[in-house]
C-alpha positions as CSV (number, residue, x, y, z in Angstrom):
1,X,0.0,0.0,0.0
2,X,2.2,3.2,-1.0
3,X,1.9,6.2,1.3
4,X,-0.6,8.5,-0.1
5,X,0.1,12.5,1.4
6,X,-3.4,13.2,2.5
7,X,-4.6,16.2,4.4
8,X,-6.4,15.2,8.0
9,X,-9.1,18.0,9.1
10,X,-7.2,18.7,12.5
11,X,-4.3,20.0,10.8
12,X,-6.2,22.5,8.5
13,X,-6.2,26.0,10.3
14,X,-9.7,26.2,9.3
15,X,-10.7,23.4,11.7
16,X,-12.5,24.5,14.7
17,X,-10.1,24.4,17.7
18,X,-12.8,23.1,20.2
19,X,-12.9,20.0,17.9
20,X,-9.5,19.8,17.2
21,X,-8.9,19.4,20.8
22,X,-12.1,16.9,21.6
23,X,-10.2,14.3,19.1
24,X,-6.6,14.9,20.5
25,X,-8.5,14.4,24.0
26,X,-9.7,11.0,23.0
27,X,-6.5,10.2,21.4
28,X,-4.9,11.2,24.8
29,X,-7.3,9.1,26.8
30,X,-6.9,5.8,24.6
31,X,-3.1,6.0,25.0
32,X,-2.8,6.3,28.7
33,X,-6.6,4.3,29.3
34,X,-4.8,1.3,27.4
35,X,-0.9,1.9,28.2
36,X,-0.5,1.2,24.8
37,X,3.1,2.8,24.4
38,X,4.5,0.6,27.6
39,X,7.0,-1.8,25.8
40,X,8.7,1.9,24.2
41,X,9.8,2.2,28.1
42,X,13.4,1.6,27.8
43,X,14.3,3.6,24.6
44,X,12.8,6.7,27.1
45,X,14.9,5.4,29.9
46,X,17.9,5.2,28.2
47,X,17.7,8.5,26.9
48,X,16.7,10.1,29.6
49,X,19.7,8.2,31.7
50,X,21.8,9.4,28.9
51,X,20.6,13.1,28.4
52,X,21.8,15.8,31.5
53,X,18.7,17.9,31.7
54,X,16.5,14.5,32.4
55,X,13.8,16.2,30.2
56,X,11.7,15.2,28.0
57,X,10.3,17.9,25.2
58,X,7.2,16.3,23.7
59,X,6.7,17.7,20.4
60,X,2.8,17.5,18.6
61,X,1.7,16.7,21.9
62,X,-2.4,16.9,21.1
63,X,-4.3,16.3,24.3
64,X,-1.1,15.3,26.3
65,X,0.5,12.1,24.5
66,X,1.3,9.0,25.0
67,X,3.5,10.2,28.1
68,X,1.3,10.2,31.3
69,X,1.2,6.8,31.9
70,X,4.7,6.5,30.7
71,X,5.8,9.2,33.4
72,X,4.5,7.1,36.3
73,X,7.2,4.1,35.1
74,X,9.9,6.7,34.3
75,X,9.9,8.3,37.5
76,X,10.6,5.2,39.2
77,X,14.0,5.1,37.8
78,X,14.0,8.9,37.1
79,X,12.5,10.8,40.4
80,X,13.7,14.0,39.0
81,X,12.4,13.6,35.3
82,X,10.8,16.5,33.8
83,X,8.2,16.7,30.3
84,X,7.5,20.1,28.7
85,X,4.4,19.3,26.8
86,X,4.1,21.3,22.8
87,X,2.0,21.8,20.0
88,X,1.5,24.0,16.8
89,X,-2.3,24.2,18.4
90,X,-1.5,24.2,21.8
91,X,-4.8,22.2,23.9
92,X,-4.1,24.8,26.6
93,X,-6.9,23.2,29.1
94,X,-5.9,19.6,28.3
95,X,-2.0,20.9,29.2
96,X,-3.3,22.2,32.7
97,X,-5.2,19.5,32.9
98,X,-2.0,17.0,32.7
99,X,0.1,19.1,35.1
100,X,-2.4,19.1,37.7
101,X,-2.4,15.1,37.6
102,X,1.4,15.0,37.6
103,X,3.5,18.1,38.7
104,X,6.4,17.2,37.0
105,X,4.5,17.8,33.5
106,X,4.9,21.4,32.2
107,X,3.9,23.0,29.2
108,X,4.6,25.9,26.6
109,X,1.1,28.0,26.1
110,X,2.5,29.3,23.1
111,X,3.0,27.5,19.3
112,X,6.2,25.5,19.0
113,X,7.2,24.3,15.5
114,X,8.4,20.6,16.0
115,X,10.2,21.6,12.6
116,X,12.3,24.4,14.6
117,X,12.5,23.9,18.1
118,X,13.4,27.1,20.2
119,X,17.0,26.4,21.5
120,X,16.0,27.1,24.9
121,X,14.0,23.4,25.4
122,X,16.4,21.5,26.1
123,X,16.1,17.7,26.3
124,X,14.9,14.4,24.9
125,X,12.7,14.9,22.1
126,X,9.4,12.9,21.4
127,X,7.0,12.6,18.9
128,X,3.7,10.2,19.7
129,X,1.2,9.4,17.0
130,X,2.1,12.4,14.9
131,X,5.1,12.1,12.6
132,X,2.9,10.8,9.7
133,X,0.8,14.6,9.5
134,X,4.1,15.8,8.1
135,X,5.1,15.8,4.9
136,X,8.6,14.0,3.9
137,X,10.5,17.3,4.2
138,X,9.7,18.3,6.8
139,X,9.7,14.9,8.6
140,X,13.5,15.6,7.4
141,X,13.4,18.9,8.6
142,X,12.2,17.3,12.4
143,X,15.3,15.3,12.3
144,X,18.0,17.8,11.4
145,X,16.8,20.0,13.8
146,X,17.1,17.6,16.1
147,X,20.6,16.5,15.0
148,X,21.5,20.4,14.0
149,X,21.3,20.5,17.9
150,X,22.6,17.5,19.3
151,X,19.5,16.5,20.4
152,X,18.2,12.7,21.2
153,X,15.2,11.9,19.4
154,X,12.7,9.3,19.5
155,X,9.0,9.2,17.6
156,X,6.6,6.5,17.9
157,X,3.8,5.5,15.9
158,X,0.8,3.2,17.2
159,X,-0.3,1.7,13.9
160,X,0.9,0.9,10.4
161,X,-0.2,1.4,7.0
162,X,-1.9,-1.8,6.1
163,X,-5.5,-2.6,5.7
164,X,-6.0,-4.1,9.6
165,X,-5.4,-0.7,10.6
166,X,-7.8,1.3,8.1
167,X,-10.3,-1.5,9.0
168,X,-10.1,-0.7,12.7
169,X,-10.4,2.9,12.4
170,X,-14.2,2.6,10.7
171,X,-14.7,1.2,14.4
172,X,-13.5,3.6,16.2
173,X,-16.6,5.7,16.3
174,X,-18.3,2.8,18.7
175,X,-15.3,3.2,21.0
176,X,-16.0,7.0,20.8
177,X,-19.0,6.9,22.2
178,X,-18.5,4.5,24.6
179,X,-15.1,6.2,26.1
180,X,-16.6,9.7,26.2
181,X,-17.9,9.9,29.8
182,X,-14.6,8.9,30.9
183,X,-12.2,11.6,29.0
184,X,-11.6,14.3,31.6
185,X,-11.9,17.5,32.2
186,X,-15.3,16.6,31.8
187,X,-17.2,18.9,29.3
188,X,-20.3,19.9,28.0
189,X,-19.1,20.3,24.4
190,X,-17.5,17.2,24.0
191,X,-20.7,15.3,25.3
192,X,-23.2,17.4,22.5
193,X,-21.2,17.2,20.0
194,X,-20.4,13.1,20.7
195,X,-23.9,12.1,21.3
196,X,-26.4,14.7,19.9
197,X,-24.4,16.2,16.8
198,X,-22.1,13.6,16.7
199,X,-19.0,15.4,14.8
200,X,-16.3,14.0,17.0
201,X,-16.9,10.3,16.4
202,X,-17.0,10.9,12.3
203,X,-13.7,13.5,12.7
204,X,-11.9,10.2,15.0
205,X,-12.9,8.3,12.1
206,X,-12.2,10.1,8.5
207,X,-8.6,11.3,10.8
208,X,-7.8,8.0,11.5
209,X,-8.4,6.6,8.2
210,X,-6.2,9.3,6.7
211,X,-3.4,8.6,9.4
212,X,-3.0,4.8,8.5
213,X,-2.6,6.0,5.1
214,X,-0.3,8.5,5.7
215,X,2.3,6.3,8.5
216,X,5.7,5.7,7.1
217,X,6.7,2.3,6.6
218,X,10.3,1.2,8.4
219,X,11.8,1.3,4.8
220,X,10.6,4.9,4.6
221,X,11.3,6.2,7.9
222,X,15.0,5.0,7.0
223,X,15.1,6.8,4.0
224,X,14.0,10.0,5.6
225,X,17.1,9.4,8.0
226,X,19.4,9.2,4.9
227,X,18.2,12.8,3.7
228,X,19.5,14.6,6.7
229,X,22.9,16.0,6.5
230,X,24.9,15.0,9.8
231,X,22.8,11.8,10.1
232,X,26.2,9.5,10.1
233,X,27.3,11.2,13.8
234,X,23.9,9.4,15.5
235,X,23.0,5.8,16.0
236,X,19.4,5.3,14.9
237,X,17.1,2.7,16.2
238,X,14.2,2.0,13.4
239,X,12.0,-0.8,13.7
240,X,8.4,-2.1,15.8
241,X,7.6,-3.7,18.8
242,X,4.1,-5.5,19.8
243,X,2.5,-3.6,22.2
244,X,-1.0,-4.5,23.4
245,X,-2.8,-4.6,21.2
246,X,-1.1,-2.7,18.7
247,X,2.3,-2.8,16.8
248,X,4.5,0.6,17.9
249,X,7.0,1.9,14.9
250,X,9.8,3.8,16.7
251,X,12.5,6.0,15.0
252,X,15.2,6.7,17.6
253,X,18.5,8.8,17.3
254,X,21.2,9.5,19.6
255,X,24.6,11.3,19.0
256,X,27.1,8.6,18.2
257,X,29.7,8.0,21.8
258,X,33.5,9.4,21.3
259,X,35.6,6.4,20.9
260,X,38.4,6.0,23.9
261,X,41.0,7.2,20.9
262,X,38.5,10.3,20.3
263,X,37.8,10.9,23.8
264,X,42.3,11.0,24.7
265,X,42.5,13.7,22.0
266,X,39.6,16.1,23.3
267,X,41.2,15.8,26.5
268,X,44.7,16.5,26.1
């Protein structure tokens, strides 16, 4: 199934932010309800472990990411890890919402471009269930940024491009509507426009449709490593892992380690 460079309704500026942010709520809710990014555990850890500022700068956050759950583990080998939660459309309520669960979640209330990342956020950089809405050059563009800066990197995808995944997103409005009265903050909004003009259960559908056809494949996600310049001075990690129930594509870089040779020059 070739990748097809389609256009999800979230990402048009046109979209109405209160809908926008009822579908990255549910998004946010499925992720941490189901722990579905638990087996990516270590790659985090062994940034973090490796990284000084034990931060984590989640880029495209939505409605919070895959990372609240994922905190609670990481904190148990990292007590003093922080998470600066970002987005082009920043879900301001869903932001607070997150840090008043877990203090050591923070978060910019202004746009950050996960394309140009201001210098001054400093620390691992993740991506959850969003890597497909960009184009090829700028998926580049995400990485060389990162590597322009010697930043670690790691994005995760929770689904592939096949058929089994466009197939289960023409059920996701059942899970919609069953899952709404659980998504908090609670609100008003998301239950009228779920139940009586039910907008956000078609939008979770037509969006996730267009995602499975948009993921990069492992061979792709490879290639878009090749295009960046400075790519050979990081070990990349680019493959799946079962999770759950669904199969997690992960692109991971790291700045390559100074050989002993390397590190006896630099220090003489």
């Amino acid at each position: 199934m070739k990748r097809k460079q389609l256009f999800e309704f979230e990402d048009q500026t046109w979209f109405p932010a209160f809908l926008r942010n009822y579908l990255t709520d549910f998004l946010q809710f499925i992720s941490n309800q189901f722990d579905i990014y638990k087996k990516v555990t270590p790659f985090l850890s062994e940034l973090v472990s490796e990284d000084g500022n034990h931060t984590i700068v989640d880029l495209a956050s939505g409605g919070g990411g895959g990372l609240y759950r994922l905190s609670n583990r990481l904190k148990e080998q990292h007590p003093d890890l922080k998470i600066i939660l970002t987005d082009y459309y920043p879900n301001r309520k869903a932001f607070e919402y997150v840090h008043q669960q877990s203090a050591n979640f923070t978060y910019e209330k202004e746009s950050v471009d996960a394309r140009k990342v201001p210098e001054r956020l400093k620390g691992v950089r993740t991506q959850f269930l969003s890597l497909h809405h960009f184009r090829e050059e700028d998926a580049v563009q995400i990485l060389k940024n990162a590597v322009d800066n010697n930043s670690r990197i790691a994005l995760f995808e929770s689904q592939e491009r096949n058929v089994k995944s466009v197939l289960a997103m023409t059920f996701s409005p059942v899970n919609v509507l069953l899952m709404t009265p659980f998504i908090k903050p609670f609100s008003l909004g998301r239950i009228f426009f779920t139940y009586i003009i039910p907008l956000v259960p078609l939008f979770v559908m037509l969006d996730g449709i267009l995602s499975a056809l948009r993921t990069y494949t492992v061979p792709e996600m490879e290639e878009l490593v090749n295009r960046v310049k400075g790519h050979e001075n990081y070990d990349w990690n680019i493959g799946k892992v079962k999770s759950g129930p669904v199969t997690i594509l992960h692109l991971i870089g790291k700045p390559k380690r100074l050989k002993n040779d390397q590190l006896r020059v630099n220090n003489w």
